[in-house]
Backbone as JSON, one array per atom type, in Angstrom:
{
  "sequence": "XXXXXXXXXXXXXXXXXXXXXXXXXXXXXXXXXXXXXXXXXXXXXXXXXXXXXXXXXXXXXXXXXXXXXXXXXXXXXXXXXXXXXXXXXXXXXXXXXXXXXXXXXXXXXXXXXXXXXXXXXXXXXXXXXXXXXXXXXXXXXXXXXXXXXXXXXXXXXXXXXXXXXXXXXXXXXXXXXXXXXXXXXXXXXXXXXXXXXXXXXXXXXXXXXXXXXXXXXXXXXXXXXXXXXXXXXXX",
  "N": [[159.67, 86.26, 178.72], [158.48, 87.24, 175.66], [159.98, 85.71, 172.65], [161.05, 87.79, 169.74], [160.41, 87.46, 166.22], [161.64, 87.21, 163.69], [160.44, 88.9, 160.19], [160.6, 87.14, 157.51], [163.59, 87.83, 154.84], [162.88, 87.22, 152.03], [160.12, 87.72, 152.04], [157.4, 90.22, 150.94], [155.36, 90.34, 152.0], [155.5, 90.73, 154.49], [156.24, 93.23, 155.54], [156.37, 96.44, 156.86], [153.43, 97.98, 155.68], [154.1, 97.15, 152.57], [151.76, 95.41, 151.73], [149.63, 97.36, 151.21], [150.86, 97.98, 148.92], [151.81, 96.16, 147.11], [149.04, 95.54, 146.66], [148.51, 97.84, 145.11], [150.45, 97.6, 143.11], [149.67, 94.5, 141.75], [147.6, 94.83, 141.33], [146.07, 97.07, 140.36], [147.02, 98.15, 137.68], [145.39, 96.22, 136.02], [142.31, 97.11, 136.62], [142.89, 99.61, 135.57], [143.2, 99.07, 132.62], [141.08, 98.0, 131.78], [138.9, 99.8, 132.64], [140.25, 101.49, 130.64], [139.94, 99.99, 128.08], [136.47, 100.12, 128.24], [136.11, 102.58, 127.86], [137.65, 103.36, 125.39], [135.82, 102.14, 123.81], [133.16, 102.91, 124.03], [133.61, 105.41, 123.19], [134.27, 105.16, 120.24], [131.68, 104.12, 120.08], [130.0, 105.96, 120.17], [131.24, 107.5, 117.74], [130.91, 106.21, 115.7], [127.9, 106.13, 115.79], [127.04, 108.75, 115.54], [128.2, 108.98, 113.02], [126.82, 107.66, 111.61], [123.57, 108.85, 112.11], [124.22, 111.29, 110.75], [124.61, 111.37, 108.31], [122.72, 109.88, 107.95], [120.45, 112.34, 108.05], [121.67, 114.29, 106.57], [121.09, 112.95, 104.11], [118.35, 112.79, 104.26], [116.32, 113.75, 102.65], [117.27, 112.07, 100.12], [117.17, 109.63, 100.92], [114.11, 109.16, 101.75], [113.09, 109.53, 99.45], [113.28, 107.29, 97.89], [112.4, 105.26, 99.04], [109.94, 105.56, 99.0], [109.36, 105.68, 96.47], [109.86, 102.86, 95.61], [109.17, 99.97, 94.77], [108.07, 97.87, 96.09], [105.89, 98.98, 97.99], [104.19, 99.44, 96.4], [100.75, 99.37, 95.2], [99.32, 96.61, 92.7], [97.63, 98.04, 91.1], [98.57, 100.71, 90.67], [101.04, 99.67, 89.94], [100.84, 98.76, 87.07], [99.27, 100.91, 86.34], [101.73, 102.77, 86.08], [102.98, 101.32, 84.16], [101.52, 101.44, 82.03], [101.88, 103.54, 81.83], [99.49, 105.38, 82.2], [97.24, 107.8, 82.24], [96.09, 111.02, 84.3], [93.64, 110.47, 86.8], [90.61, 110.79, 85.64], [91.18, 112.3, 83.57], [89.94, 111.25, 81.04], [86.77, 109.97, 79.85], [84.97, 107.11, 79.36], [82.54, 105.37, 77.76], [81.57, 101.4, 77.1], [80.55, 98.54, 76.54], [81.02, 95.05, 77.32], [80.69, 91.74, 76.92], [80.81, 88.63, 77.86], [81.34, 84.97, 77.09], [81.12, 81.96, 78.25], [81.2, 78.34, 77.25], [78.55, 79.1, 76.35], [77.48, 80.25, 78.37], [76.42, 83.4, 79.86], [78.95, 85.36, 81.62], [78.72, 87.09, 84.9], [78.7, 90.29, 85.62], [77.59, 91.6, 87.65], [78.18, 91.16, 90.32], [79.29, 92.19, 93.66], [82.24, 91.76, 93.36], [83.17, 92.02, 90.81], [82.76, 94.86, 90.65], [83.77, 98.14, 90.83], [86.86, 97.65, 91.05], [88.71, 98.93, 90.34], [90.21, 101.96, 90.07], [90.01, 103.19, 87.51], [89.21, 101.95, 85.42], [86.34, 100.26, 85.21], [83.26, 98.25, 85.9], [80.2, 99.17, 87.25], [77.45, 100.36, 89.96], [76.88, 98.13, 90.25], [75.74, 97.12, 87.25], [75.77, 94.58, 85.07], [77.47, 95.03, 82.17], [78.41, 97.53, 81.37], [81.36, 99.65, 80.96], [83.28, 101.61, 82.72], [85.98, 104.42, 82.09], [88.25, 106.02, 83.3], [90.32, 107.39, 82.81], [93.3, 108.59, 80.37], [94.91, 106.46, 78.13], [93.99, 103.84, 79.3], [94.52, 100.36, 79.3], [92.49, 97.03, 78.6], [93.85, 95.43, 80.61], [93.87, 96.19, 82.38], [91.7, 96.01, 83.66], [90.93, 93.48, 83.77], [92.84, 92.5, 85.11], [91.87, 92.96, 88.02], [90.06, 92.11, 88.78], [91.06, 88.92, 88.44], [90.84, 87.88, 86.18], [92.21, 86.8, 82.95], [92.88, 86.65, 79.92], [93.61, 85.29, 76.81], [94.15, 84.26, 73.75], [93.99, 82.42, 73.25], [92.89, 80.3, 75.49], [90.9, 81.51, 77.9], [91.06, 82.51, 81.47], [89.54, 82.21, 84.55], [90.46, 83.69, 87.44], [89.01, 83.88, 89.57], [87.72, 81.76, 90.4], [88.96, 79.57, 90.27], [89.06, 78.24, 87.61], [90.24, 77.34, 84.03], [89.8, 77.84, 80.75], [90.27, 75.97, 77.47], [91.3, 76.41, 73.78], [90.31, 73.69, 71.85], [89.74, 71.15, 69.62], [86.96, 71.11, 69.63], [86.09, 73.53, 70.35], [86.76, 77.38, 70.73], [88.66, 80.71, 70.94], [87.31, 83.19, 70.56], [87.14, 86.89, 69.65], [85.48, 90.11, 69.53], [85.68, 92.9, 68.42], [83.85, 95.47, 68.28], [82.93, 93.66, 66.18], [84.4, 93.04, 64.57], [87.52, 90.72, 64.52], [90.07, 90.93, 67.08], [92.99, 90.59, 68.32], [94.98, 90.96, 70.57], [93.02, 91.62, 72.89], [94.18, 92.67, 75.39], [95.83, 95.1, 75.91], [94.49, 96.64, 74.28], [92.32, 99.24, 74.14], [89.27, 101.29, 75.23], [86.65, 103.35, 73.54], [84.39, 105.28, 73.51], [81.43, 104.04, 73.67], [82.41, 101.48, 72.26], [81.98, 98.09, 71.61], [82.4, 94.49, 72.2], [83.25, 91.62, 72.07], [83.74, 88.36, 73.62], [84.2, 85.13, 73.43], [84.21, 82.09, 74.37], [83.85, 78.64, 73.46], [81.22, 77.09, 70.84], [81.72, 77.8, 68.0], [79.34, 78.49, 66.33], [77.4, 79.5, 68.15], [78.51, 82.59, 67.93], [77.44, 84.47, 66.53], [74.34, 84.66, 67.32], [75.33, 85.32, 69.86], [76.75, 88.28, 69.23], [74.54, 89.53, 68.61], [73.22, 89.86, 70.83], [74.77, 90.95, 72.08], [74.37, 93.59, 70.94], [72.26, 94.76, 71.14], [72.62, 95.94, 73.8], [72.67, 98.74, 75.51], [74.42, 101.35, 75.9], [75.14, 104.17, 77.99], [75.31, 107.89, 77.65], [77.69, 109.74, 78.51], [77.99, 111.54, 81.47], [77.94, 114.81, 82.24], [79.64, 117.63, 83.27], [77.99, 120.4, 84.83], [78.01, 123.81, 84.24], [76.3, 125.38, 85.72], [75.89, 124.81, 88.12], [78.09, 123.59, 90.0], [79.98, 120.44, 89.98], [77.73, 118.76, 90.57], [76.65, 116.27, 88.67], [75.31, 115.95, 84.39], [73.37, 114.44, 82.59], [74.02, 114.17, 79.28]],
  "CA": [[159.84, 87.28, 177.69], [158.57, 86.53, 174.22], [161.12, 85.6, 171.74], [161.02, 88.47, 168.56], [160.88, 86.72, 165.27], [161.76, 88.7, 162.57], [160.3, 88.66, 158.83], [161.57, 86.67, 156.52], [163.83, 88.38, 153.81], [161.69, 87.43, 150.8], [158.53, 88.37, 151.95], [157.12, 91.52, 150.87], [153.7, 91.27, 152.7], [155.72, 90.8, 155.91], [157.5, 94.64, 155.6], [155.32, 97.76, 156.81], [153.08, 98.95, 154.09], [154.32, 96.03, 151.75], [150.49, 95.13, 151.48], [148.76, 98.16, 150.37], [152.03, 98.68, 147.56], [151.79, 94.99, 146.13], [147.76, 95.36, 145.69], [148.6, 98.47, 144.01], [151.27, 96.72, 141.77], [149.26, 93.87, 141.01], [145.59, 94.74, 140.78], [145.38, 98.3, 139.61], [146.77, 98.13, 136.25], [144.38, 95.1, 135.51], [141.43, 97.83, 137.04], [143.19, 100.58, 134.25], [143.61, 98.41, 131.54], [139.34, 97.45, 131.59], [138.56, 100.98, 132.17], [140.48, 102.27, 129.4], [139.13, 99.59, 126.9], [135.47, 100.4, 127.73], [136.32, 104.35, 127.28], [137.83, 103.39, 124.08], [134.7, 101.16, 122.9], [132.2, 103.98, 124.14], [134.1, 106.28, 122.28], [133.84, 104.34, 119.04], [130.01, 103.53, 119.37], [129.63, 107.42, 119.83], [131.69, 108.18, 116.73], [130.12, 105.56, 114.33], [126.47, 106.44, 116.31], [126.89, 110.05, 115.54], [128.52, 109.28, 111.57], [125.36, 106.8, 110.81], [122.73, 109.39, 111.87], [124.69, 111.92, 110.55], [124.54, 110.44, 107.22], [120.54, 110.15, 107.25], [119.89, 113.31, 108.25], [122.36, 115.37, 105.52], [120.57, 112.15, 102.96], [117.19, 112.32, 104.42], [115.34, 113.73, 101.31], [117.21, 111.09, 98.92], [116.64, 108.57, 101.4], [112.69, 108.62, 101.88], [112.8, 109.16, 98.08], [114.07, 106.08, 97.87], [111.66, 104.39, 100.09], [108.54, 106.16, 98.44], [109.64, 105.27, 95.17], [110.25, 101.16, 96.03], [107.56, 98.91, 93.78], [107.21, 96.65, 96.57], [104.65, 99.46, 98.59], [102.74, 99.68, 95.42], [99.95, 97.89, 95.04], [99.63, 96.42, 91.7], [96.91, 99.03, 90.19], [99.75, 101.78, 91.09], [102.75, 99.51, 89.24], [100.17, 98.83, 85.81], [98.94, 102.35, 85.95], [102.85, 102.98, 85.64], [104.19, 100.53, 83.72], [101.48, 101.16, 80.69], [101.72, 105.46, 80.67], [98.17, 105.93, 82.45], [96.93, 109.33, 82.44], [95.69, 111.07, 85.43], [92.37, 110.39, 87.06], [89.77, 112.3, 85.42], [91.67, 112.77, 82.4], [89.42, 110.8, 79.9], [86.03, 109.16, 79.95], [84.43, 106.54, 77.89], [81.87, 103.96, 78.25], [81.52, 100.75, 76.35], [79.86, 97.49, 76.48], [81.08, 94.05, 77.11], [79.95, 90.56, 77.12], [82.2, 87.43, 77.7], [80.29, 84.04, 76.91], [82.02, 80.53, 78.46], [80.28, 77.71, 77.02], [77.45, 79.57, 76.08], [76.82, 81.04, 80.02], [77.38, 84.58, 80.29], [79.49, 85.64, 83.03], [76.94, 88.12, 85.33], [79.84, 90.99, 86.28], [77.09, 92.45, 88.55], [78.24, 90.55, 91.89], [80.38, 92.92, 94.02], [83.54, 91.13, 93.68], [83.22, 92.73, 90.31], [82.14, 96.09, 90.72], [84.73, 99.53, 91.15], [87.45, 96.99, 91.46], [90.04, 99.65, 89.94], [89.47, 103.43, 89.85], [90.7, 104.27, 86.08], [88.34, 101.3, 84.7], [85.66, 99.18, 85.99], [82.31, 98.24, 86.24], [79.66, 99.61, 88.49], [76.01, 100.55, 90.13], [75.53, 96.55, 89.64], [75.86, 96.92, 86.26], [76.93, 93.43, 84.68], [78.21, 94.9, 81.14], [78.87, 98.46, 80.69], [82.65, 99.59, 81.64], [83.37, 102.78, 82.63], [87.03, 104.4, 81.62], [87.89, 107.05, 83.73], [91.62, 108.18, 82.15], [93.95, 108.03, 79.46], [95.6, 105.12, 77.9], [94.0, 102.83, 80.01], [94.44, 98.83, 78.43], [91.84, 96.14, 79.02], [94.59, 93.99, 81.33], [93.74, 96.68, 83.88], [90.3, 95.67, 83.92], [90.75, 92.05, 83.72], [93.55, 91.98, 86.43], [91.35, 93.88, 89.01], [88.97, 90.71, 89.57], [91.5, 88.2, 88.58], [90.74, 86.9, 84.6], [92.78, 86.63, 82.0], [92.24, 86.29, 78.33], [94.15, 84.92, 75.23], [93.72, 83.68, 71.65], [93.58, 80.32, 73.61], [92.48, 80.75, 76.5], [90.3, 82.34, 78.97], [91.14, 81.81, 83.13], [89.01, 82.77, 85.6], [91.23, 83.1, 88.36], [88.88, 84.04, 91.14], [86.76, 80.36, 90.85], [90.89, 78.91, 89.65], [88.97, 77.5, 86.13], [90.11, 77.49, 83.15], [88.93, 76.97, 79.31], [91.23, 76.51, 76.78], [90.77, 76.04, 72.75], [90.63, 72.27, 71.62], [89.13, 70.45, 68.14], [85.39, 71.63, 69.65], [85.96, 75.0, 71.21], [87.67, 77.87, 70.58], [88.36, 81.83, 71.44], [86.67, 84.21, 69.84], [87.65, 87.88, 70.42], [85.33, 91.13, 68.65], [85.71, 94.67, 68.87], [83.15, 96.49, 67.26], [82.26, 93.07, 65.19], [85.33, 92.76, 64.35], [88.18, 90.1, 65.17], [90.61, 91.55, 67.6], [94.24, 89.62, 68.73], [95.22, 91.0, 71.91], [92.41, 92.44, 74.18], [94.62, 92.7, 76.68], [95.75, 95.91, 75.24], [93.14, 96.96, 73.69], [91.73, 100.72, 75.16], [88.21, 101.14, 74.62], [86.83, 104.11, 72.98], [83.23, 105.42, 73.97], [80.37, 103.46, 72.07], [82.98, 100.31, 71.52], [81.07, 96.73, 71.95], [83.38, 93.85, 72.93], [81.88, 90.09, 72.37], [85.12, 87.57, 73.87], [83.36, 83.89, 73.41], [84.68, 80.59, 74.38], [82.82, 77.37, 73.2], [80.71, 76.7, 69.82], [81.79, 79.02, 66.91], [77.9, 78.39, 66.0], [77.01, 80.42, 68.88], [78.99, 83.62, 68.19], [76.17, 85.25, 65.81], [73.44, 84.71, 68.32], [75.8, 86.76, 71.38], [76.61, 88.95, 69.17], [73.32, 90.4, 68.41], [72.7, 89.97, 72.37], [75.33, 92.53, 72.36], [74.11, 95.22, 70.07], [71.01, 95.38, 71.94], [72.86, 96.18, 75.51], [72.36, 100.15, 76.19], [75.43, 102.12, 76.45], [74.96, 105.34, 78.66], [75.96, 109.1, 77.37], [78.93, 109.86, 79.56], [77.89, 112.45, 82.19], [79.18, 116.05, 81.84], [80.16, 118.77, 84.81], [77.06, 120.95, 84.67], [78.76, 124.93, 84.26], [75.26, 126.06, 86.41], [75.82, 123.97, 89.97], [79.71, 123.22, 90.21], [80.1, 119.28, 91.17], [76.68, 117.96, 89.82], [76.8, 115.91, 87.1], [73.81, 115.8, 84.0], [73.17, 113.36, 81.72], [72.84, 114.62, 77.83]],
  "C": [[159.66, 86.61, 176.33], [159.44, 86.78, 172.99], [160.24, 86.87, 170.17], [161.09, 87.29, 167.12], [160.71, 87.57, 164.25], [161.66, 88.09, 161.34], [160.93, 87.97, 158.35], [162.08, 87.23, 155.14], [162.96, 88.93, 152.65], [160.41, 87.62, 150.98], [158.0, 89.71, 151.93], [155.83, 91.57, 151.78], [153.92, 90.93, 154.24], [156.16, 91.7, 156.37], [155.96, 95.59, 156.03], [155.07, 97.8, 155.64], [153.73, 97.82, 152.78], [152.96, 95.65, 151.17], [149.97, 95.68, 150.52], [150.17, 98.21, 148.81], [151.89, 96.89, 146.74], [150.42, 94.95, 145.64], [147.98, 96.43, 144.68], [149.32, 98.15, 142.57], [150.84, 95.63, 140.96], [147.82, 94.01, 140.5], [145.51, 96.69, 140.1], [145.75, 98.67, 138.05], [145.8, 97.14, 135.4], [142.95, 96.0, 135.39], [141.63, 98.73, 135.8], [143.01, 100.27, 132.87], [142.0, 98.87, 131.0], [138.52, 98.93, 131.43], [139.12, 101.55, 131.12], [139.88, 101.69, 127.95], [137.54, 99.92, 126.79], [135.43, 102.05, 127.46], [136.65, 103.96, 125.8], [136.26, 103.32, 123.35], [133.52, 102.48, 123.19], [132.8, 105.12, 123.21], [133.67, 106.17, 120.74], [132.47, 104.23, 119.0], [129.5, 105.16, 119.19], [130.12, 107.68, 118.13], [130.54, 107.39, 115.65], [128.2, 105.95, 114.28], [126.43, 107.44, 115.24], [127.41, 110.13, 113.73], [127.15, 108.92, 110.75], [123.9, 108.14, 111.17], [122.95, 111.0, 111.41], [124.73, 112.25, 108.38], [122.65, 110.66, 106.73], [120.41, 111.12, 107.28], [120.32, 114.27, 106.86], [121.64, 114.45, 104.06], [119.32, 112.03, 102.98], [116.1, 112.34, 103.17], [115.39, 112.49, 100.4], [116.41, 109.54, 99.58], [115.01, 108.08, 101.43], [112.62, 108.62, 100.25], [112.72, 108.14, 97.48], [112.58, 104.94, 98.21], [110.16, 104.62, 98.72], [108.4, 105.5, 96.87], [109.89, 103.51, 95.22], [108.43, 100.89, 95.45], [107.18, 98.38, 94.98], [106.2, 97.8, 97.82], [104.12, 99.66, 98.08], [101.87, 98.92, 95.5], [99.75, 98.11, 92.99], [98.71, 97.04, 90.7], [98.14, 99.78, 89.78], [100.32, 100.97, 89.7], [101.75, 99.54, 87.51], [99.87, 100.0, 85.73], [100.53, 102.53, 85.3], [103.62, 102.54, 84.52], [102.88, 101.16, 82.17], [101.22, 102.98, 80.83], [100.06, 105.66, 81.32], [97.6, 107.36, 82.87], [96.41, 109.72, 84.1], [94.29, 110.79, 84.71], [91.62, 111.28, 86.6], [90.11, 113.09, 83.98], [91.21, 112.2, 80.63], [88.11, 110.01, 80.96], [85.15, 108.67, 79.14], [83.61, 105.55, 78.48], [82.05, 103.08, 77.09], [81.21, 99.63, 76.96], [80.49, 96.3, 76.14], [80.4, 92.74, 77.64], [80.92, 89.38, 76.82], [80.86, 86.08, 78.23], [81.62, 82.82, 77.49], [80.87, 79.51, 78.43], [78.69, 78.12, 76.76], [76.54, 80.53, 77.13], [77.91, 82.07, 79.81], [77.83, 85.06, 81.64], [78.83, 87.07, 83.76], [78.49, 89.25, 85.88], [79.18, 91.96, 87.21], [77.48, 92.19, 89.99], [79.38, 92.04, 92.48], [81.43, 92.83, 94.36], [83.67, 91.74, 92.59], [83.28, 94.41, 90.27], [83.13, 96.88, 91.4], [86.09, 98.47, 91.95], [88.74, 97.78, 91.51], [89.15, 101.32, 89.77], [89.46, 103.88, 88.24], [90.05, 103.14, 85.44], [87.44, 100.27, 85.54], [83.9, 99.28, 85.41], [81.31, 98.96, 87.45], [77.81, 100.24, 88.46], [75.33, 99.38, 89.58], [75.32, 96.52, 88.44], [76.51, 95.74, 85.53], [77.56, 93.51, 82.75], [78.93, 96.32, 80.78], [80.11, 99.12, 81.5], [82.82, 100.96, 81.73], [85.22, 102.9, 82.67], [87.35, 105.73, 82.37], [89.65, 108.12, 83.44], [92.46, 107.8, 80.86], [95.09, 106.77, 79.19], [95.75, 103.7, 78.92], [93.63, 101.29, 79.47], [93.2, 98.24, 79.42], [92.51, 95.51, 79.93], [94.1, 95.26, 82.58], [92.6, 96.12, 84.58], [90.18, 94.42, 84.36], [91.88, 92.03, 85.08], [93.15, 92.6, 87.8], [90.24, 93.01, 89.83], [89.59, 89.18, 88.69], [90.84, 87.41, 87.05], [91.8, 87.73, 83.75], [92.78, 85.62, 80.85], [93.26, 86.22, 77.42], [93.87, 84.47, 74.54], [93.56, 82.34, 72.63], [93.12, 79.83, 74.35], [91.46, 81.21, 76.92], [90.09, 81.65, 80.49], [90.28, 82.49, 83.77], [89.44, 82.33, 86.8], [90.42, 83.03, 90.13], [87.95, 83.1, 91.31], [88.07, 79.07, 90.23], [89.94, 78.06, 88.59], [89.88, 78.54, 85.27], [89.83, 76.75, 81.64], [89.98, 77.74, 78.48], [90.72, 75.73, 75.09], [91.25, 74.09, 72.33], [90.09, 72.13, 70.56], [87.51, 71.14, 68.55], [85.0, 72.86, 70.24], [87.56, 76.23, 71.05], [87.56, 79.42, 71.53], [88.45, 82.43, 70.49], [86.52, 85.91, 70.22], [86.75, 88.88, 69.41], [85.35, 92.42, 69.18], [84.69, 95.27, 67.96], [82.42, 95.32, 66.03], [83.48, 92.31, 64.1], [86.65, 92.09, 64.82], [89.74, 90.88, 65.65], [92.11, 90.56, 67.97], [93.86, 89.69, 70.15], [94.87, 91.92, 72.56], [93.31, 92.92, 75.12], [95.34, 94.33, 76.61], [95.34, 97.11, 74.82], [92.52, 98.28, 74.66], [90.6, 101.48, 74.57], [88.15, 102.75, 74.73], [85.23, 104.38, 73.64], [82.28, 104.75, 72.82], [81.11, 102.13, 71.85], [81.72, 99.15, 72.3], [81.76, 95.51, 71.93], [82.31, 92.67, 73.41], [83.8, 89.35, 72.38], [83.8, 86.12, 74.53], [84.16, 82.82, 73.25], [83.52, 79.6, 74.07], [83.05, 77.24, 71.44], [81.04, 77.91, 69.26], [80.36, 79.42, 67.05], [77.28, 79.49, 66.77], [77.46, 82.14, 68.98], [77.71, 84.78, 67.63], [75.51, 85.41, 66.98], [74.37, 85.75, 69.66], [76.29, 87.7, 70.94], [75.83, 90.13, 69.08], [72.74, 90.81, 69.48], [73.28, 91.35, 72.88], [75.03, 93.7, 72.19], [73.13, 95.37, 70.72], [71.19, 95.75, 73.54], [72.49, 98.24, 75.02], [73.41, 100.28, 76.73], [75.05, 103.61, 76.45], [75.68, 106.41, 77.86], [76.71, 109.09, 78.68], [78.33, 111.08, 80.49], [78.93, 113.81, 82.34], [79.33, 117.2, 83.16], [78.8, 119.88, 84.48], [77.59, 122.47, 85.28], [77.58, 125.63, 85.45], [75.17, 125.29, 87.82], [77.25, 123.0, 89.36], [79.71, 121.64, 90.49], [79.1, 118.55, 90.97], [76.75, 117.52, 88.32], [75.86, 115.74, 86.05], [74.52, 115.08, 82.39], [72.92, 114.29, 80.17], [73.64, 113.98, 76.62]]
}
């Protein structure tokens, strides 16, 4: 007959049902705990989710305003149109005639690194002197920063071959408008008919390019023709 041996007092996982009641005591609030913190945390990413696009949507107008309006998607025609007051497109047009001498070589502005570099002033049709102006209060720096030169009393860079020429004891800059000495081209907003001699080097030589000038051929401006809408005629 086999001897009975009976539990020992302190043992709970030696009692009926002792088992299943101690995993419940020790493991299911650990199981509660974990589920209730990620309910919390889901809770929370909903609320802040749902405040943040909650937010754009009731701000969306100011917001793209925002965006649209930011310098850094301009390009830098856009921020100079802005920054100097430029009229709309279409709102003035002028021709005029320049000629820029370095060391006595004129610079050819027919290549097409020149040519319709900016819409509201430029060169064009391979033309290497006559500038077309196509709105109001548009300065010379538009012109000049559209193929990379820039001009001062002391100066003149040409940034898109990186020279530059600057005044010394045997060379200087020489700036005319009309024949007349000008400061700061840069400025400067040509008028229809103006003539524009900017000469680095030999004083000696300014006479001689100016007279080169007066004999360029500046175009009548082309006018909207009231008899065929959209064609333009020369008079």
């Amino acid at each position: 007959m086999t001897e009975k041996v009976l539990p020992k007092e302190d043992s709970d996982f030696s009692l009926p049902g002792r088992i299943e009641e101690s995993n419940s005591a020790y493991f299911e609030p650990e199981i509660k705990s974990k589920g209730k913190s990620l309910a919390i945390f889901g809770i929370a990413f909903v609320l802040v989710a749902v405040g943040v696009f909650s937010y754009y949507f009731l701000n969306q107008s100011e917001i793209d305003s925002q965006i649209l309006d930011n310098t850094s998607f301009k390009t830098l025609e856009e921020k100079m149109a802005n920054h100097y007051g430029v009229g709309q497109f279409g709102s003035d047009h002028a021709h005029a005639a320049l000629v820029i001498f370095v060391n006595g070589d004129k610079l050819d502005f027919s290549h097409p690194q020149f040519q319709i570099q900016s819409k509201y002033i430029h060169f064009e049709n391979d033309n290497p002197y006559l500038i077309h102006k196509h709105a109001t209060d548009v300065p010379f720096d538009m012109l000049f920063a559209s193929f990379e030169l820039k001009i001062t009393s002391e100066c003149i860079e040409l940034g898109y071959e990186e020279s530059q020429y600057c005044t010394d004891k045997d060379n200087s800059v020489t700036i005319l408008v009309n024949g007349k000495p000008y400061s700061n081209i840069n400025l400067y907003e040509i008028r229809h008919n103006d003539r524009i001699l900017i000469s680095f080097g030999d004083l000696e030589l300014v006479s001689e390019q100016q007279k080169y000038l007066q004999g360029l051929e500046i175009h009548d401006i082309p006018k909207i023709s009231k008899i065929v809408p959209g064609k333009d005629i020369s008079v």
